[in-house]
N, C-alpha and C positions, 0 to 999 in steps of 0.2 A: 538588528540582526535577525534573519531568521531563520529557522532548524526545521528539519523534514525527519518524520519518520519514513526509516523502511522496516518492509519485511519479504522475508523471503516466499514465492507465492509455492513452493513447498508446504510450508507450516501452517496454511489454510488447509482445514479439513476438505475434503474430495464433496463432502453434499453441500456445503459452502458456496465451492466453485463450482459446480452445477448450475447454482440457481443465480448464479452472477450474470451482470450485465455488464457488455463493453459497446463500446462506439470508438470512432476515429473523431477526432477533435477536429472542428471546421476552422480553426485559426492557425493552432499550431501545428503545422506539415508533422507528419509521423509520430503521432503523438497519442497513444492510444489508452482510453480513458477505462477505467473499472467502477462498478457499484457492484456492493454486496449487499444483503438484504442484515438492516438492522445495523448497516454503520452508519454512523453521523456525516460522513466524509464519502468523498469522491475520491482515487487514487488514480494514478498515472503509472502504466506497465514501463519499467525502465526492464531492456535488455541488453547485457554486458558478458564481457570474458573476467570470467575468474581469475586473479592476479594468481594465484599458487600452482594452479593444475591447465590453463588458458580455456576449462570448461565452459563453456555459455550459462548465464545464471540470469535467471527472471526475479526480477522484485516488482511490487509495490511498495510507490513512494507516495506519501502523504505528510502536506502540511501540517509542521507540528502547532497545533492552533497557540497565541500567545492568552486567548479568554479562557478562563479557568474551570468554566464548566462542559466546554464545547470539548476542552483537551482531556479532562475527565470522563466524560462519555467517551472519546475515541480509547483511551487507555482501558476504560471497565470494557469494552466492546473487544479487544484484545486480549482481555483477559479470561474475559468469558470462554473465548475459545479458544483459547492456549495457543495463540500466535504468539512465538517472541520478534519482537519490534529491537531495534536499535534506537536513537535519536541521535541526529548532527546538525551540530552552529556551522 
């Protein structure tokens, strides 16, 4: 089974997103890829309507790692900068 972190790309601080890097993904048609400086992971911008108010909502979703160190660094990297994350199977 596998679980994806999101997060709302809200809850990234602003000098974060600044120094972030995107690209469009050469495989997967519309698919557009994020790095931030100092995460272990690559995220994927998913953009969706908000089911309560039908508002447009941007996340970043990231593979939730099933190795226990790699999922650790992505959670301490999270925490450091007080992004809250969801997790879903």
């Amino acid at each position: 089974m596998s679980a994806f972190a999101y997060i709302d790309i809200e809850d990234i601080p602003a000098n974060l997103r600044e120094t972030s890097v995107e690209r469009q993904d050469e495989i997967i048609v519309e698919t557009t890829l994020i790095a931030f400086d100092g995460c272990p992971l690559v995220g994927e911008i998913w953009k969706h309507q908000r089911v309560h108010d039908g508002s447009e909502a941007i996340d970043v979703i990231y593979p939730f790692p099933r190795n226990a160190q790699i999922r650790n660094d992505l959670v301490a990297w999270f925490m450091n900068w007080g992004i809250h994350f969801r997790v879903v199977m």
